[in-house]
C-alpha positions as CSV (number, residue, x, y, z in Angstrom):
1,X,91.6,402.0,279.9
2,X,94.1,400.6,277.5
3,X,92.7,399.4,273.6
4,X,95.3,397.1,272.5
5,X,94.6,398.2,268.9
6,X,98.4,398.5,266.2
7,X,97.8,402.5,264.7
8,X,99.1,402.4,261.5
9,X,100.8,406.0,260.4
10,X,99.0,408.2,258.3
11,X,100.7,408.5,255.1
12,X,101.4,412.5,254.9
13,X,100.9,414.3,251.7
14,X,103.2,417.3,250.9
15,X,102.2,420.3,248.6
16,X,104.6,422.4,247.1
17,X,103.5,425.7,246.0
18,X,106.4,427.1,243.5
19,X,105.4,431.1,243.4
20,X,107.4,433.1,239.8
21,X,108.1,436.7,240.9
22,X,109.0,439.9,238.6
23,X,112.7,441.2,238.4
24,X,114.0,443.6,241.4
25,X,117.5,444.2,240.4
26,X,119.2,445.7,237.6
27,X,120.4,443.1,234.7
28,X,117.2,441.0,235.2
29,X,118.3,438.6,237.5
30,X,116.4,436.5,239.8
31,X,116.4,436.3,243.6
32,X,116.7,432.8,244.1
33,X,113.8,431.4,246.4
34,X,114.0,428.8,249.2
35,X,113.1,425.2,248.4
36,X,109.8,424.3,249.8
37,X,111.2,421.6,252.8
38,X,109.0,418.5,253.5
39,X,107.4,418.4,256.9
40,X,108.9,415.8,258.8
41,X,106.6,412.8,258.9
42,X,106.3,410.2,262.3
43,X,108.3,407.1,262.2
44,X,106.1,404.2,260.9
45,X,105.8,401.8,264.4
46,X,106.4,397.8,262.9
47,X,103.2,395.6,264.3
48,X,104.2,393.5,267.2
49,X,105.0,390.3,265.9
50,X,102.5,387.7,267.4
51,X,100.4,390.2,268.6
52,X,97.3,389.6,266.3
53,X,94.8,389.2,264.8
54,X,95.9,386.4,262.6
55,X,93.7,384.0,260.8
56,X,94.8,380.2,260.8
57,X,96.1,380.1,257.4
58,X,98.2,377.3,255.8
59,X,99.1,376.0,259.4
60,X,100.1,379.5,260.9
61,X,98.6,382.8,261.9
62,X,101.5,385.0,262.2
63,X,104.1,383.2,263.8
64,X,102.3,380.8,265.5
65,X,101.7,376.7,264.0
66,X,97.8,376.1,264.2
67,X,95.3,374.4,262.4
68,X,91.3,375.4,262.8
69,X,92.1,378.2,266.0
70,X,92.6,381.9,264.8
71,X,94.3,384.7,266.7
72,X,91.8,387.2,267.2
73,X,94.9,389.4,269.8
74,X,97.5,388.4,272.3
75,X,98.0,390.4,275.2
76,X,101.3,391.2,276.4
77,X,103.0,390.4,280.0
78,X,104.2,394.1,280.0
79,X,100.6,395.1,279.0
80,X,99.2,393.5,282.0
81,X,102.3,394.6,284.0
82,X,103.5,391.3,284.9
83,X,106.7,389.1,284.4
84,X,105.2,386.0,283.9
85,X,101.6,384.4,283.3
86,X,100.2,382.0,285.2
87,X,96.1,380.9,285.3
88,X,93.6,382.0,284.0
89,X,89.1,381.8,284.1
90,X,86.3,383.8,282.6
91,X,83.5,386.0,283.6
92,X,80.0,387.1,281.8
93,X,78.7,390.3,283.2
94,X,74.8,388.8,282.7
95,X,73.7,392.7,282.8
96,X,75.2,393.8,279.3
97,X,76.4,390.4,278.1
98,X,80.4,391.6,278.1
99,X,82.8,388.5,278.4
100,X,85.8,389.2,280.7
101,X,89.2,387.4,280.6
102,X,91.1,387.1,284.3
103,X,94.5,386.7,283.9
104,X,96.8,385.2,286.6
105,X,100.5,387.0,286.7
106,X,103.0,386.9,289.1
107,X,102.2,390.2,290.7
108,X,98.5,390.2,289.9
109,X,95.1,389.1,287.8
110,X,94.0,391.4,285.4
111,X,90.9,392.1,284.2
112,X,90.6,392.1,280.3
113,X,87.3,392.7,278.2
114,X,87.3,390.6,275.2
115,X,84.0,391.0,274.2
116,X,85.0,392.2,270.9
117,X,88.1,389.4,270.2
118,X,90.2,391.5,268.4
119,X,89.5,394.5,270.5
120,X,90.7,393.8,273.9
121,X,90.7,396.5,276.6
122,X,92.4,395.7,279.9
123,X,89.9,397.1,282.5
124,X,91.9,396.8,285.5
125,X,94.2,395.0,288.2
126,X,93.6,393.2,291.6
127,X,97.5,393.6,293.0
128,X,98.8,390.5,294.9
129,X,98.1,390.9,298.6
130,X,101.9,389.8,299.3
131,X,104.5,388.9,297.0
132,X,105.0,388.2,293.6
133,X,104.6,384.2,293.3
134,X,104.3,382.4,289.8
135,X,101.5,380.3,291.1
136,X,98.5,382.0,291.2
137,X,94.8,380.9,290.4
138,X,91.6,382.5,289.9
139,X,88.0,381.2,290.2
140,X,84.2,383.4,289.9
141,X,81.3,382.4,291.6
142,X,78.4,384.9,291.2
143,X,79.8,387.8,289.7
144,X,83.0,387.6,292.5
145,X,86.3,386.5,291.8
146,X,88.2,384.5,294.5
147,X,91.9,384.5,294.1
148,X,94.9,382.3,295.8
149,X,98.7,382.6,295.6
150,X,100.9,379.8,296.2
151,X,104.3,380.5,298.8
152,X,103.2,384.4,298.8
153,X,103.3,384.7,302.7
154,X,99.6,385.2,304.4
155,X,98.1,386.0,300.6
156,X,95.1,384.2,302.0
157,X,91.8,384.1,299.8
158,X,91.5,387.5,297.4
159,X,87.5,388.3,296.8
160,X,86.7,390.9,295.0
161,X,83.4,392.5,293.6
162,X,84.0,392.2,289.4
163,X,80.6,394.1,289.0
164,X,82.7,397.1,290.1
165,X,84.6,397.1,286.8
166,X,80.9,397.9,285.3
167,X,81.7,402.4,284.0
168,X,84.8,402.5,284.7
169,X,86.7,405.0,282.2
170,X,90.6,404.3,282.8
171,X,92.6,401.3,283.7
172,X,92.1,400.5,287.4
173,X,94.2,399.2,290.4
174,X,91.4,397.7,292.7
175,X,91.6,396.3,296.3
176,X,89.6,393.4,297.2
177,X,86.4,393.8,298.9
178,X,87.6,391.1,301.9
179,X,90.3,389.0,302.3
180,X,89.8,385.8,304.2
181,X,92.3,384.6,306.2
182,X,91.7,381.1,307.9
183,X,94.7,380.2,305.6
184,X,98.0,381.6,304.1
185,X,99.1,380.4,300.9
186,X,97.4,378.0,298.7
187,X,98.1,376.1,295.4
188,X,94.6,376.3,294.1
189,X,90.8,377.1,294.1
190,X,87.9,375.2,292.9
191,X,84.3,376.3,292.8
192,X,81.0,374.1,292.8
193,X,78.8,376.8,291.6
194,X,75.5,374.6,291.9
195,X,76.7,374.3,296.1
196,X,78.6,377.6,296.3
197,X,81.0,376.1,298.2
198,X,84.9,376.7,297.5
199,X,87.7,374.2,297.9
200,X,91.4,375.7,298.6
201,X,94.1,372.7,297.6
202,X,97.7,373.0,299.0
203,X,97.6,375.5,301.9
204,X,99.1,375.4,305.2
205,X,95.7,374.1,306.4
206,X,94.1,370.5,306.2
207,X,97.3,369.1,306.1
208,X,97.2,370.2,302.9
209,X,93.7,368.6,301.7
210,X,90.7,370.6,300.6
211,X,90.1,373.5,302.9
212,X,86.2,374.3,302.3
213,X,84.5,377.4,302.7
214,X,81.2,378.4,301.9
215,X,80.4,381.1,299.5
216,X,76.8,381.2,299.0
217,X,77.5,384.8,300.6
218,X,79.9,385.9,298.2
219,X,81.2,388.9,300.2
220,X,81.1,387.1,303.3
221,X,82.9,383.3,303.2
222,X,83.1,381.4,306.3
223,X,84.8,378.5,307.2
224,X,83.2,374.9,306.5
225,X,85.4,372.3,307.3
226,X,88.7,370.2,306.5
227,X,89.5,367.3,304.7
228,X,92.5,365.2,305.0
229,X,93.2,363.9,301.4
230,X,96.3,361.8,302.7
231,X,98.5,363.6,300.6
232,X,99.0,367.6,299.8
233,X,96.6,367.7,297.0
234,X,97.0,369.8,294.0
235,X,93.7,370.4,292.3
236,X,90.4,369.2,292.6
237,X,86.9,369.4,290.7
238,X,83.8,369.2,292.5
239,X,80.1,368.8,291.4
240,X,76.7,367.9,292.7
241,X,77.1,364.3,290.9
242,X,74.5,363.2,288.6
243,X,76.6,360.5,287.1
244,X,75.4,356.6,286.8
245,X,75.7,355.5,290.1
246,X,72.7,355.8,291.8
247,X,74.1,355.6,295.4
248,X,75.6,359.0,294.5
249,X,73.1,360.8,293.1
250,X,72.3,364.5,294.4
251,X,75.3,363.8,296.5
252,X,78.4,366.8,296.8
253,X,81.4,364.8,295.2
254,X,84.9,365.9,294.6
255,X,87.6,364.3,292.6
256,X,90.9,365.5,293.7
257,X,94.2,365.4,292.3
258,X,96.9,364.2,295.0
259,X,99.3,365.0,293.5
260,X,101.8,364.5,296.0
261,X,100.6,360.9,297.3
262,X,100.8,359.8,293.6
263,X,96.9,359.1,293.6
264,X,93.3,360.1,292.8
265,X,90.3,360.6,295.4
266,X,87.6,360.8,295.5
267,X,85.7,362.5,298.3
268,X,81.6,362.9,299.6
269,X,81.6,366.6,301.2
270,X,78.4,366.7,301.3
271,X,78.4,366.9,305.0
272,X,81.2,369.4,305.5
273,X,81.4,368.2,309.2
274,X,81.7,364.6,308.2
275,X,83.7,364.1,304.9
276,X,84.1,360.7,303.3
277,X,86.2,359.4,301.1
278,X,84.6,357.2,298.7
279,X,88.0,355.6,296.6
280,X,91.3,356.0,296.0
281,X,93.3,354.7,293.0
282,X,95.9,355.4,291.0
283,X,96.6,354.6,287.4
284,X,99.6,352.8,285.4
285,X,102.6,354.3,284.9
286,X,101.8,357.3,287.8
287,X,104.2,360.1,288.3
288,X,102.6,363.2,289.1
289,X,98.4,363.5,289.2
290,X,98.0,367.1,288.8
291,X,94.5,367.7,288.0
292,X,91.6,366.1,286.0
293,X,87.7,367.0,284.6
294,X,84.4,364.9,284.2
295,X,82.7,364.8,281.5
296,X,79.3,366.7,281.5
297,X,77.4,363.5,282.1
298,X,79.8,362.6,284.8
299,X,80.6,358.8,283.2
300,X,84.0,359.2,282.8
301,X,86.8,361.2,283.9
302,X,90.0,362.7,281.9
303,X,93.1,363.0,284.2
304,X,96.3,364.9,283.5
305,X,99.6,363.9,284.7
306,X,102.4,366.5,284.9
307,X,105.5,364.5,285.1
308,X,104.9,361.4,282.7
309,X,105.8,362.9,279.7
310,X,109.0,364.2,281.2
311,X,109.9,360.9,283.5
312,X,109.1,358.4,280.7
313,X,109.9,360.7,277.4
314,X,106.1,359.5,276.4
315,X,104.1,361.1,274.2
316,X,101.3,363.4,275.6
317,X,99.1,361.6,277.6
318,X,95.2,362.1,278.8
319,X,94.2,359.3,281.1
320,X,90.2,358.5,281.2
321,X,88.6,356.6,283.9
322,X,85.2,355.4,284.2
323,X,83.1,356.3,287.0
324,X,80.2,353.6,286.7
325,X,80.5,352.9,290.1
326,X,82.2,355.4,291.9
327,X,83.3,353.1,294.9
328,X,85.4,351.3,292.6
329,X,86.4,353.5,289.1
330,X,87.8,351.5,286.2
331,X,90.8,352.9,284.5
332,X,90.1,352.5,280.9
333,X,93.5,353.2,279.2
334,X,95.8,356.7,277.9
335,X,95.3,358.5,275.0
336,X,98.4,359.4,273.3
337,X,99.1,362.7,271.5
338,X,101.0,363.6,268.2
339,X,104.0,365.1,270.4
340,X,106.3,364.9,273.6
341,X,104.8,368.7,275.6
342,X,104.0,368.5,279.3
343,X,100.3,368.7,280.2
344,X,99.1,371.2,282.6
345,X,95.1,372.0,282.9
346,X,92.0,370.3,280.4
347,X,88.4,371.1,280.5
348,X,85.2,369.4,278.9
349,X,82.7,371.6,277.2
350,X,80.1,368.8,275.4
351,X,82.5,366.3,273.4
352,X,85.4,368.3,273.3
353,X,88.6,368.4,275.4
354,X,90.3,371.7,275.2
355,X,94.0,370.5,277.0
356,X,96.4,373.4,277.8
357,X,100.1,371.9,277.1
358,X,102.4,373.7,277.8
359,X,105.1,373.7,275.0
360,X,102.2,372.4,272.2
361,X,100.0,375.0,273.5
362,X,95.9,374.8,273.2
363,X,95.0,371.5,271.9
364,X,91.9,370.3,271.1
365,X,90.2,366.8,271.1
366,X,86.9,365.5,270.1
367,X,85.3,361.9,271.8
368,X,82.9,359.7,270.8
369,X,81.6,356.7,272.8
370,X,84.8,356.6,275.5
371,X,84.7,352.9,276.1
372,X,87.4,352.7,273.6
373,X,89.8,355.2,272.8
374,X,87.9,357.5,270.5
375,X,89.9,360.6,271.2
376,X,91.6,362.6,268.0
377,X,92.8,365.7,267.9
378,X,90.6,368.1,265.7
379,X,92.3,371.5,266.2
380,X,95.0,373.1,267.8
381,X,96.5,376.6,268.5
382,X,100.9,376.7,269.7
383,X,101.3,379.8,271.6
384,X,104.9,378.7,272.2
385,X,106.0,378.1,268.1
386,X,110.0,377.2,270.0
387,X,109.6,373.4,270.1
388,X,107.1,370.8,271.4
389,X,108.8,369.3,274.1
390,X,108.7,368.1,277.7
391,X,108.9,371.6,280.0
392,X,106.9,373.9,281.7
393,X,107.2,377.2,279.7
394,X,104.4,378.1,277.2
395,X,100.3,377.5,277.4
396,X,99.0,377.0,281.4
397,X,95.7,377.1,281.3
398,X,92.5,377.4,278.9
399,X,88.9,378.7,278.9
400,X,86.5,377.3,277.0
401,X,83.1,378.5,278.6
402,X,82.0,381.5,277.1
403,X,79.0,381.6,275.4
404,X,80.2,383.6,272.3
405,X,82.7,380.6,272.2
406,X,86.1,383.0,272.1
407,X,88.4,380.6,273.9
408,X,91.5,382.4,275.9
409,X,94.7,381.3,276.9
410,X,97.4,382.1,279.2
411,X,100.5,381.8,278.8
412,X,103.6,381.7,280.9
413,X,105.9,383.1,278.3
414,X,103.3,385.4,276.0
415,X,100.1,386.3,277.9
416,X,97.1,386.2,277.2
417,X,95.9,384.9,273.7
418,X,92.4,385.5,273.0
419,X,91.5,383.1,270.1
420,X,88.6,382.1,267.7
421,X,87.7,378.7,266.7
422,X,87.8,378.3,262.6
423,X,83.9,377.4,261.0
């Protein structure tokens, strides 16, 4: 079990004991005596710049630009034993209360406590099945994590058990508990947790569409059906809607990112043997739709694009639709942010949007009534201080569920930053 904790050298005090002895040759003269040698004292190790903690402070904490985000500790890539960082999600072991980072790397996800922020201990490491792939993502769904690679051969879907990191006493390597192998490679996993169903986005299966399996077993998932998203999607987010439109109430809905067919959907699975697809649309100005989140109440619906900023040398861009009527959603207009980065992955937790973007880092925005564009930034956190524009290195994904409300990014450059919101 590794304690990412800097040890600062012990300062090491030397004593000199001078001794005066009596005469023992003729003429009186003195045997000279040694010189008392200091002991040798251990080279002082410099902190690891950027490793943390670092309050927000005058618009940095250490050598990262922020304004109202702390850094409580970043873990390295070579801590986790990877190359490069990729996704990331959290877990809350409901039997102690410890809050669990899962890191995506090329080679692996590793398991990191962060219950104490500043404290991190990396618990362990579920290996890739295959090969080494820089797309990997990572979903839970009671107490199991479910894992895909993208072009990794037959990775398939990783599950494994995270109760069994509960006692353990030195950093692990764990096999999954099952592997299930209806498909090979996949882009990415979503979870409805109030269904316990799974969608897998991008495999060789479903001509690419989501590839549903059912969970409610978590050790056991078995195959539930296809649907053809016309188009290889790339993400998707799916809930048991409770939004305004009545027609839809109680009913299984997915909004999924395609990103390839330049275009939203959005999809009934609520019978898995009989999927519909309720709209599709797309938005001005489309390049790449690469994945999106509702708001709690399910109204309206914040989209990232991957490619806009880059294509049309834009500023930032959220797009928010309004889901009213889900047969017919109303693009509202694009919210523009204060640089040029790339967007990657944004989540909703009550009235703020906590965007991963790349090059800019974590950003966070805060809504009001979302009719009109009510959207302003309100904090921020740049895990990759370079510059702020259009590419994919730097921030890919953000966390902002835990109920201590430690936030935890990964990083495709630096890790895994495990950061603290300012009061």
């Amino acid at each position: 079990m590794r304690f990412l904790t800097i040890k600062t050298s012990l300062l090491v005090t030397v004593l000199i004991n001078v001794s005066c002895g009596g005469g023992g040759s003729s003429g009186g003269s003195v045997t000279p005596q040694p010189i008392p040698q200091p002991e040798p004292q251990a080279p002082t190790m410099p902190a690891e710049i950027g490793a943390g903690p670092a309050r927000c402070v005058n618009g940095m904490a250490d050598i990262f630009p922020c304004d109202g985000i702390s850094l409580a500790k970043r873990v390295s890539l070579s801590d986790m034993g990877g190359d490069q960082g990729n996704d990331s999600w959290g877990w809350v072991d409901q039997q102690d209360g410890h809050e669990y980072a899962l890191m995506g790397l090329d080679n692996r996800v590793s398991i990191v406590d962060i219950t104490s922020p500043e404290e991190p201990v990396i618990m362990g490491h579920i290996l890739t099945q295959t090969i080494a792939s820089s797309w990997r993502d990572v979903k839970v769904y009671a107490d199991h994590a479910y894992i895909v690679a993208d072009s990794a051969g037959s990775h398939g879907l990783q599950v494994f058990d995270l109760t069994r990191i509960r006692g353990v006493t030195g950093e692990q390597r764990f096999m999954p508990d099952i592997v299930y192998s209806e498909f090979n490679s996949a882009h990415n996993i979503a979870i409805n947790e109030s269904s316990g169903f799974a969608y897998v986005v991008g495999s060789n299966t479903c001509a690419g569409g989501p590839h549903m399996v059912d969970i409610n077993t978590p050790g056991n998932p078995i195959f539930a059906g296809c649907h053809d998203a016309d188009g290889n999607a790339h993400d998707l987010v799916c809930v048991n809607y409770v939004g305004p439109d009545t027609d839809y109430t109680g009913k299984e809905i997915c909004f999924v990112s395609n990103g390839d067919g330049e275009k939203f959907t959005i999809v009934d699975t609520s019978d898995k043997t009989s999927t519909v697809t309720v709209a599709s649309f797309n938005y001005p100005e489309i390049a790449f739709v690469h994945q999106a989140w509702l708001t709690e109440d399910h109204q309206y619906l914040f989209i990232n694009d991957e490619l806009d900023e880059l294509n049309l040398q834009s500023p930032t861009r959220t797009y928010v639709i309004e889901l009213t009527d889900l047969d017919d959603p109303n693009y509202l207009y694009v919210h523009e942010g204060t640089n040029n980065a790339t967007d990657h992955n944004l989540y909703v937790k009550g009235n703020l949007v906590y965007e991963a973007n790349y090059k800019s880092g974590l950003r966070v925005l805060e809504f009001d009534d979302l009719a009109t564009d009510t959207l302003v930034e309100v904090a921020f956190f740049d895990t990759y201080p370079d510059d702020d524009l259009t590419g994919f290195s730097g921030a890919w994904n953000v966390y902002p569920f835990f109920p201590s409300g430690t936030l935890i990014v990964s990083d495709v450059d630096r890790g895994l930053f495990v950061l603290t919101m300012d009061e």
